[in-house]
DRENPA-3360 file (N, C-alpha, C; in nm, 2 decimals, always signed):
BEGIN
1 = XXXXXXXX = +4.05/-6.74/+3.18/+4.03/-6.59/+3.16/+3.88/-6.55/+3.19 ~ +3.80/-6.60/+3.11/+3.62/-6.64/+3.15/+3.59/-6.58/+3.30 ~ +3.64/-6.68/+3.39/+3.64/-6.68/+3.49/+3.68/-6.56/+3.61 ~ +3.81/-6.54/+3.56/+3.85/-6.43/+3.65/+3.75/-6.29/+3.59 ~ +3.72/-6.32/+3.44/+3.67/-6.19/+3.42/+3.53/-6.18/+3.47 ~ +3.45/-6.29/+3.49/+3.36/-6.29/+3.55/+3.35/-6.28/+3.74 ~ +3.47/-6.33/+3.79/+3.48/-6.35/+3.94/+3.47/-6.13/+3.96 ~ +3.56/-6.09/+3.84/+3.61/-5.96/+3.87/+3.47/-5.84/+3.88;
9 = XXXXXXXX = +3.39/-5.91/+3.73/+3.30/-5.83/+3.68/+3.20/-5.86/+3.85 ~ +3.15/-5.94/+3.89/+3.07/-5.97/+4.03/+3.12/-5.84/+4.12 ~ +3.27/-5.89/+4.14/+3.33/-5.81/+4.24/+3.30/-5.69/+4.22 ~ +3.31/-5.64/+4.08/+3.34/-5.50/+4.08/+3.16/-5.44/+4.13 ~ +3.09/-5.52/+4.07/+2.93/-5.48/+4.09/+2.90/-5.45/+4.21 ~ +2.95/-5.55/+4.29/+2.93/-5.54/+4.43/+2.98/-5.42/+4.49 ~ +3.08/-5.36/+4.44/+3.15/-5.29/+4.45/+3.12/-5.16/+4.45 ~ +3.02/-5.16/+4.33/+2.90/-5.02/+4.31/+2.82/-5.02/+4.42;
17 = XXXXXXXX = +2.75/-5.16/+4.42/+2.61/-5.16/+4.53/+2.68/-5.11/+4.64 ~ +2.80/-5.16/+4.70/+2.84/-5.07/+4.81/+2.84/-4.90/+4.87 ~ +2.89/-4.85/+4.73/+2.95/-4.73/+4.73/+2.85/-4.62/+4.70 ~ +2.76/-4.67/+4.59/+2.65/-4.55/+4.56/+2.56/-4.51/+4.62 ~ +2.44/-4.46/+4.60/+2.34/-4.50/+4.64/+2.21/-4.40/+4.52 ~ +2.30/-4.41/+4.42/+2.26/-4.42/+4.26/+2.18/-4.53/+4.23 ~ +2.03/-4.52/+4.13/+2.03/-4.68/+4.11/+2.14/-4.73/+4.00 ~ +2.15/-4.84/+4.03/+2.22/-4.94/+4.01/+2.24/-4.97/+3.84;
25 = XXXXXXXX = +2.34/-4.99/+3.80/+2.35/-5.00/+3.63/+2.39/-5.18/+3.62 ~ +2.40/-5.20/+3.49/+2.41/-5.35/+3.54/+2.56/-5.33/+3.44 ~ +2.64/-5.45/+3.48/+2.81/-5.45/+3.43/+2.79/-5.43/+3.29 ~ +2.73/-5.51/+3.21/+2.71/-5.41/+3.04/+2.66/-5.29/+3.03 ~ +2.56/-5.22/+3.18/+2.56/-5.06/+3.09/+2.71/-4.99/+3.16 ~ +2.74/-5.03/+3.23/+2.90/-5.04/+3.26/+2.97/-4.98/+3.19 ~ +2.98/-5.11/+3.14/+3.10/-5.08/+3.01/+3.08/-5.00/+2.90 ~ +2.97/-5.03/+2.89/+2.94/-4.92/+2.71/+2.97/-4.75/+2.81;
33 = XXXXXXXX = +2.92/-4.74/+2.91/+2.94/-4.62/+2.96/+3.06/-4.59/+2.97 ~ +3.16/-4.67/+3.02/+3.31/-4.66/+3.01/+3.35/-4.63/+2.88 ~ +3.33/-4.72/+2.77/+3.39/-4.69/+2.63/+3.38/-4.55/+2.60 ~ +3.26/-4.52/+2.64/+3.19/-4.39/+2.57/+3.30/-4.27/+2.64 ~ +3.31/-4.29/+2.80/+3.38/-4.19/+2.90/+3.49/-4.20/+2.81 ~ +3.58/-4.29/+2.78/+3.73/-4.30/+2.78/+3.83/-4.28/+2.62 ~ +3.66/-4.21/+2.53/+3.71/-4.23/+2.38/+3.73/-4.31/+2.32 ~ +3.68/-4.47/+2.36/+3.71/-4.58/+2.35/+3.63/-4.62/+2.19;
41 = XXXXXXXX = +3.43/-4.54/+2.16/+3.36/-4.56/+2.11/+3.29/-4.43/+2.06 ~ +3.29/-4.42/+1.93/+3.21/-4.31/+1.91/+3.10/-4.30/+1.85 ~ +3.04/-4.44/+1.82/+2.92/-4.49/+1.76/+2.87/-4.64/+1.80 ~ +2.75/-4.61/+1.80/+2.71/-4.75/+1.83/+2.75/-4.91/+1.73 ~ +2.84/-4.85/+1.66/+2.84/-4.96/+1.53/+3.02/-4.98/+1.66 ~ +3.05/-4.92/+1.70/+3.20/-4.86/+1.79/+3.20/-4.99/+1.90 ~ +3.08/-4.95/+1.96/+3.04/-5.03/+2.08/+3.01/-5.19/+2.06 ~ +2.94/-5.18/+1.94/+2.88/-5.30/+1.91/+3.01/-5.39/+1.87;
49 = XXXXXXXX = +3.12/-5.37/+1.84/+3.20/-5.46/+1.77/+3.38/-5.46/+1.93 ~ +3.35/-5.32/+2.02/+3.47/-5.30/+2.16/+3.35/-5.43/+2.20 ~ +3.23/-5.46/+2.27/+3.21/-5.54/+2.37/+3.12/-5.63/+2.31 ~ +3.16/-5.64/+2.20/+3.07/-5.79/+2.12/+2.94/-5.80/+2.18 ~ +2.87/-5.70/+2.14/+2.75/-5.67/+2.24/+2.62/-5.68/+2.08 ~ +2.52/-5.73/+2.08/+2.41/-5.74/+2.00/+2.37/-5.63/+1.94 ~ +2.34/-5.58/+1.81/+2.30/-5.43/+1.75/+2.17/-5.39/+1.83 ~ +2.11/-5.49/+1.83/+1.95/-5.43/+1.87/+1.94/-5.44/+2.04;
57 = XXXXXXXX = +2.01/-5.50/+2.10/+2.00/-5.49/+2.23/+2.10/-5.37/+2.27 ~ +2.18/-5.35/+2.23/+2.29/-5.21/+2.20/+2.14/-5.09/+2.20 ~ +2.11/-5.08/+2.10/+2.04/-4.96/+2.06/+1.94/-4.99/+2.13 ~ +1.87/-5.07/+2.21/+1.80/-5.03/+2.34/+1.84/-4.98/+2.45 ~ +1.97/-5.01/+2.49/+2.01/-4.96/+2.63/+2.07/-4.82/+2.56 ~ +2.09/-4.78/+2.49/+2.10/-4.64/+2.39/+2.00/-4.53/+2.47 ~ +1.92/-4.60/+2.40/+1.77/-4.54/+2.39/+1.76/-4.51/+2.52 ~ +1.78/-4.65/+2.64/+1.75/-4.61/+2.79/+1.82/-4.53/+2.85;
65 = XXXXXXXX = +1.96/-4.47/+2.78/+2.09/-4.39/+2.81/+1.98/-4.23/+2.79 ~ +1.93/-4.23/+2.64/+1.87/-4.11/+2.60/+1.76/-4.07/+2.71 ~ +1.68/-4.09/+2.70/+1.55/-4.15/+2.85/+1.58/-4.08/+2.97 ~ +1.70/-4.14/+2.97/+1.75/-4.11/+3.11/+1.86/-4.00/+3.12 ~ +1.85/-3.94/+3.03/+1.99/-3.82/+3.03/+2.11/-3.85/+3.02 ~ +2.17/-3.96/+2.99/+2.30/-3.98/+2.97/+2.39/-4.02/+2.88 ~ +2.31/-4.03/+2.78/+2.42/-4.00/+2.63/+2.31/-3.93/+2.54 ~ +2.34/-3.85/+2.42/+2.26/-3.75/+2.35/+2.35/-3.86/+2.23;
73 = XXXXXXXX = +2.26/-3.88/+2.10/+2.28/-3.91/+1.99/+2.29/-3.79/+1.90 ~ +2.37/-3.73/+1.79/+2.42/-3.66/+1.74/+2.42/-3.69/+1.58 ~ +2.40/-3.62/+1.49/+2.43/-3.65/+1.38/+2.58/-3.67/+1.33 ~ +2.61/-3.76/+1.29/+2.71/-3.81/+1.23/+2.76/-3.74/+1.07 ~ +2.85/-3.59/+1.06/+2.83/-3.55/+0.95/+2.86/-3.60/+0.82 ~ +3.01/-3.71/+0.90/+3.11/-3.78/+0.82/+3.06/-3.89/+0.73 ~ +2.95/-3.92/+0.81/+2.86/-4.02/+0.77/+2.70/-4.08/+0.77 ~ +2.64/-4.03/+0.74/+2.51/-4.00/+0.76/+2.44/-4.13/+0.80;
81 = XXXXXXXX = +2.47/-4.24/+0.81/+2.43/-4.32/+0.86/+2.42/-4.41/+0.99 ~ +2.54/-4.31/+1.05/+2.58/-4.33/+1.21/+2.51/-4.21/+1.28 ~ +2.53/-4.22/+1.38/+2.53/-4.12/+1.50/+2.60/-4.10/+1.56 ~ +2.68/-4.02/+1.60/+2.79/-3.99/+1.74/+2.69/-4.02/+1.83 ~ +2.77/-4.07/+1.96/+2.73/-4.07/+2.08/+2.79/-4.00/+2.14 ~ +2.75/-3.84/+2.26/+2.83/-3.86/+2.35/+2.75/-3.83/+2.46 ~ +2.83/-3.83/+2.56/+2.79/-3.89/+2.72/+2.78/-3.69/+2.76 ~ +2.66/-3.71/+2.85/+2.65/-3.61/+2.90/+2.73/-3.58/+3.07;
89 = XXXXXXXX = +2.72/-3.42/+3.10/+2.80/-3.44/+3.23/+2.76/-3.51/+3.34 ~ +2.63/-3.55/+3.39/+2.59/-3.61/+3.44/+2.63/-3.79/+3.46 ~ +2.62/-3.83/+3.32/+2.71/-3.94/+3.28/+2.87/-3.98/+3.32 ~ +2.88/-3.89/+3.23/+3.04/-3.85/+3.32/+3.08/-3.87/+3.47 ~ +3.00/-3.83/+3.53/+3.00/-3.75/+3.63/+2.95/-3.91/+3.74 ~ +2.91/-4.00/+3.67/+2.82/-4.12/+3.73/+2.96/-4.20/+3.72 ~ +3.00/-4.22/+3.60/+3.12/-4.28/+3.58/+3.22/-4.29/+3.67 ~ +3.31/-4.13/+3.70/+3.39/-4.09/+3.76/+3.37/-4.13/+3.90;
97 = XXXXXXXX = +3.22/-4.14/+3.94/+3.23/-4.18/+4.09/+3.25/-4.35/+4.12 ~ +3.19/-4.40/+4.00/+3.22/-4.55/+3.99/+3.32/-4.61/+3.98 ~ +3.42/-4.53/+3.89/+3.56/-4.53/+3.91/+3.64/-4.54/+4.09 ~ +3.61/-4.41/+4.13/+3.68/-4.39/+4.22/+3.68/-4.45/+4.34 ~ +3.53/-4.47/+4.33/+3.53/-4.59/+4.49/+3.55/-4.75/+4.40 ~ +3.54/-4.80/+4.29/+3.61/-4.93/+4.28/+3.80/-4.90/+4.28 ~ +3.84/-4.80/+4.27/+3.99/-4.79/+4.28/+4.02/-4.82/+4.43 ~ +3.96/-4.69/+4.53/+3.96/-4.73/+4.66/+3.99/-4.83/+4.71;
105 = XXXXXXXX = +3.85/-4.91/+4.67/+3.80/-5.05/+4.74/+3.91/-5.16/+4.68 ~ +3.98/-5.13/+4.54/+4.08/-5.22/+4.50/+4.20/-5.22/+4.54 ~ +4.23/-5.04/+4.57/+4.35/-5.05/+4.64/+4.39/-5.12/+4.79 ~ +4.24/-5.08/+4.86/+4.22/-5.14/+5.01/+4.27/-5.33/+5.00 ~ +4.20/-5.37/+4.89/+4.20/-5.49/+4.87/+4.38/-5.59/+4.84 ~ +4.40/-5.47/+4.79/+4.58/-5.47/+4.77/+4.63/-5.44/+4.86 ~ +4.61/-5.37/+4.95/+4.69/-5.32/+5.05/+4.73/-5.44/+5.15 ~ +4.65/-5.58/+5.17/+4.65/-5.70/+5.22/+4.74/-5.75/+5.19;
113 = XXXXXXXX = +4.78/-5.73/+5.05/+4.90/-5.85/+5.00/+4.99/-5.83/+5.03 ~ +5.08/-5.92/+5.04/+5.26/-5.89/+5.07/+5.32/-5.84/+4.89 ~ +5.41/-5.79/+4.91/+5.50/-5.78/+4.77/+5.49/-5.88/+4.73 ~ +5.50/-6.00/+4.73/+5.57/-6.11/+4.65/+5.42/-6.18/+4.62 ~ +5.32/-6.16/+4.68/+5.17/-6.15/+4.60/+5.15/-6.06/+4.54 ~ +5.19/-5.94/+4.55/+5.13/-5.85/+4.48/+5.22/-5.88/+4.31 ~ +5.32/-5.89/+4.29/+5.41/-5.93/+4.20/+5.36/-6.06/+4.12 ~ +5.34/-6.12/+4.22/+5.30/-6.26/+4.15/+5.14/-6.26/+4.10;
121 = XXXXXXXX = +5.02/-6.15/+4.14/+4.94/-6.12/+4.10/+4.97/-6.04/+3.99 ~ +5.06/-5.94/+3.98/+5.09/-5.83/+3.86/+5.11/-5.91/+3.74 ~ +5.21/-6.01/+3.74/+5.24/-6.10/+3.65/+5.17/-6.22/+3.60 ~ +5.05/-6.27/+3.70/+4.95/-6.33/+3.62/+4.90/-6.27/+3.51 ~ +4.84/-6.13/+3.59/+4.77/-6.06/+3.51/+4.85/-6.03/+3.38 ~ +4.98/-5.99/+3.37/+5.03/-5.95/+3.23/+5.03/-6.05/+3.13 ~ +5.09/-6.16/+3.21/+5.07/-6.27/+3.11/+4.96/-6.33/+3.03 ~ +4.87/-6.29/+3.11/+4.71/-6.32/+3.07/+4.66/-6.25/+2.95;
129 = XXXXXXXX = +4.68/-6.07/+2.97/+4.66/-5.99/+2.90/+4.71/-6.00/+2.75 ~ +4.84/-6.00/+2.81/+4.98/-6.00/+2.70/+5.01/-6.15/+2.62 ~ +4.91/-6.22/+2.65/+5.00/-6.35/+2.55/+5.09/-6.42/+2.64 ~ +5.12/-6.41/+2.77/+5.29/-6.49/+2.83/+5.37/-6.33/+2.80 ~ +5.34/-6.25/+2.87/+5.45/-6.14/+2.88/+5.52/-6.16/+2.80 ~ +5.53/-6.04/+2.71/+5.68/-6.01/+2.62/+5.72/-5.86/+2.67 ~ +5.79/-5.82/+2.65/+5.94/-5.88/+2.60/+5.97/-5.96/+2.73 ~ +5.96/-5.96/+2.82/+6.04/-6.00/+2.94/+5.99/-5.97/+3.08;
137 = XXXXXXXX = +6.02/-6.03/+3.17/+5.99/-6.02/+3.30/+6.05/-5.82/+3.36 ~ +6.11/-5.77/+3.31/+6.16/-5.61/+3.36/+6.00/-5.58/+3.36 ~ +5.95/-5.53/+3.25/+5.81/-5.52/+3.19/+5.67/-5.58/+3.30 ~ +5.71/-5.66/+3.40/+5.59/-5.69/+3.48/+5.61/-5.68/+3.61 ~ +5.79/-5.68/+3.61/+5.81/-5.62/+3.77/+5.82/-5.51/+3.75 ~ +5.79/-5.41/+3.65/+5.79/-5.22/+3.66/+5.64/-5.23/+3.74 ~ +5.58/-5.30/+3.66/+5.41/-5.25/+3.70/+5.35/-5.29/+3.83 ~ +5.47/-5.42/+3.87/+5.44/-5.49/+4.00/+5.48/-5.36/+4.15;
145 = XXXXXXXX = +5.60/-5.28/+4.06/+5.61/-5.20/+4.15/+5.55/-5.08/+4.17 ~ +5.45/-5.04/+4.06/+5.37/-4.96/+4.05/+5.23/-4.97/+4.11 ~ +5.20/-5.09/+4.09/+5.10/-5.18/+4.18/+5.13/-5.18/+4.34 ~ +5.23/-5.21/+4.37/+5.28/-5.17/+4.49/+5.28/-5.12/+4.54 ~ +5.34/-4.97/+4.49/+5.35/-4.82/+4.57/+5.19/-4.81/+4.55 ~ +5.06/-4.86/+4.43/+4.94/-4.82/+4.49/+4.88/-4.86/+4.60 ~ +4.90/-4.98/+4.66/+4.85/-5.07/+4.78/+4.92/-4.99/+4.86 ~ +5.06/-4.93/+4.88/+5.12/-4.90/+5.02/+5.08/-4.72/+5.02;
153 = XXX = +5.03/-4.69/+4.91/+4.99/-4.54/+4.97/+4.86/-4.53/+5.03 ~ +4.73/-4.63/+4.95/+4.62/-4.65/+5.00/+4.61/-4.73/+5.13 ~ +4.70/-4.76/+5.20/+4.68/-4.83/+5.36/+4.72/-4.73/+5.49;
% end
């Protein structure tokens, strides 16, 4: 798992450097930026515990988020000892493009496969995710086909 997630995390980077011409974020300000886009995290105590990421290395790239206009720290009223984070539109706005050209570029990259790769890739992946797929194989050929129709619209 290690591995693919690191073969993926490369890919996907590469994937940026292709497409932008933004500077460059590195795969952990990535993700905390994703958490933040997707409602995933609403505090740094949020983030620190979604990407098993260090408190004090956290609240530096915070800080470099603030700096740089793309998350505002907020008072926390619920609890006075946090801060809400949220992402500004610019942020947003960074995300969404990172998003769209790694989908692209992923779908392009699907569009190669035959069905019966693309299925037998859908189904690694679930199994991987999921524990050995439950309930049943219906459950990984739905998404195999959904995976599918995404490769054969993007070609």
């Amino acid at each position: 798992m290690r591995r693919f997630n690191r073969f993926y995390a490369r890919h996907a980077g590469a994937l940026h450097e292709r497409t932008t011409q933004e500077p460059l974020f590195a795969n952990r300000e990535v993700r905390i930026l994703h958490e933040l886009a997707h409602g995933r995290a609403h505090t740094a105590a949020d983030l620190s515990r979604n990407l098993g990421l260090d408190t004090g290395y956290l609240s530096r790239l915070i800080t470099s988020f603030q700096k740089a206009s793309l998350v505002q720290r907020v008072k926390n009223e619920a609890d006075g000892r946090a801060n809400l984070l949220t992402m500004t539109a610019a942020a947003k706005a960074k995300v969404d493009e990172i998003d769209l050209h790694i989908s692209a570029e992923t779908a392009t990259l699907l569009s190669r496969l035959t069905s019966g790769e693309i299925e037998q890739l859908t189904i690694w992946a679930w199994r991987t995710s999921n524990g050995f797929c439950r309930p049943a194989w219906a459950t990984c050929r739905t998404h195999a086909c959904a995976v599918r129709a995404a490769a054969t619209s993007a070609g």
